[in-house]
C-alpha positions in Angstrom: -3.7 14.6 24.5 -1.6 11.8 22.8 2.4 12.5 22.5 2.2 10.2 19.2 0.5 10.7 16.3 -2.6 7.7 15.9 -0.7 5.4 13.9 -3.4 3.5 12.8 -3.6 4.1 9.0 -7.7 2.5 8.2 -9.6 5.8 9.7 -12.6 6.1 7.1 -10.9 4.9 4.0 -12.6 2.1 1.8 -11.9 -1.4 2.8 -10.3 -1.4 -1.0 -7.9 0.9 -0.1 -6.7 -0.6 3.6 -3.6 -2.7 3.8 -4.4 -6.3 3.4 -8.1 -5.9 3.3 -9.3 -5.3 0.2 -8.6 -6.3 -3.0 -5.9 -4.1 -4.1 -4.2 -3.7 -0.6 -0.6 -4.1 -0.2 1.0 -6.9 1.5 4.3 -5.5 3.3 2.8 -2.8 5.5 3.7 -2.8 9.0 0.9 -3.4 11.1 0.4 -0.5 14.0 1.1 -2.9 16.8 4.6 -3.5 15.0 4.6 0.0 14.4 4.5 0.9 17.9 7.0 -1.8 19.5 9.5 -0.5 16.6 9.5 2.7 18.2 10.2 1.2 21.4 13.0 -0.6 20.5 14.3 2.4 18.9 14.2 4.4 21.8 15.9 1.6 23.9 18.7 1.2 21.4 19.1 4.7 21.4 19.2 4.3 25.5 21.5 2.0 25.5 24.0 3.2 23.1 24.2 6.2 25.2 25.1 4.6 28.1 27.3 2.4 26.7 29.2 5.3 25.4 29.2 6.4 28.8 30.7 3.9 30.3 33.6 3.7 27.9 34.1 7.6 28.6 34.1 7.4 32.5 36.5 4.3 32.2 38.7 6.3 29.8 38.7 9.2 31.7 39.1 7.5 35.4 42.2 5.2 33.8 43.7 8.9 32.0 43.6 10.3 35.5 44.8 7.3 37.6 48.1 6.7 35.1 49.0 10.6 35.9 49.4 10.1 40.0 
């Protein structure tokens, strides 16, 4: 079993209602490939925020508790 949801949006839908296929389909929708690496660099933002903010806090704390000696 997948984690994710299938982001693929065609499924059995009529070509005239599929992004960018048909006649009436809309131009700006993400494809699922860009879908997916979105997500990705989401998560590694996320990831790296975190441990930026980390960083900053064990330099905080370690210069706190060397000024105090």
């Amino acid at each position: 079993m997948r984690i994710f949801t299938n982001l693929s949006l065609h499924g059995t839908t009529p070509l005239r209602a599929q992004p960018g296929v048909g006649e009436w389909g809309p131009s700006s929708v993400q494809t699922t490939r860009r879908k997916r690496r979105n997500r990705w660099l989401w998560v590694a933002a996320f990831v790296a925020v975190l441990a930026i903010l980390f960083i900053f806090g064990y330099n905080a704390y370690s210069m706190i508790m060397s000024s105090g000696s």
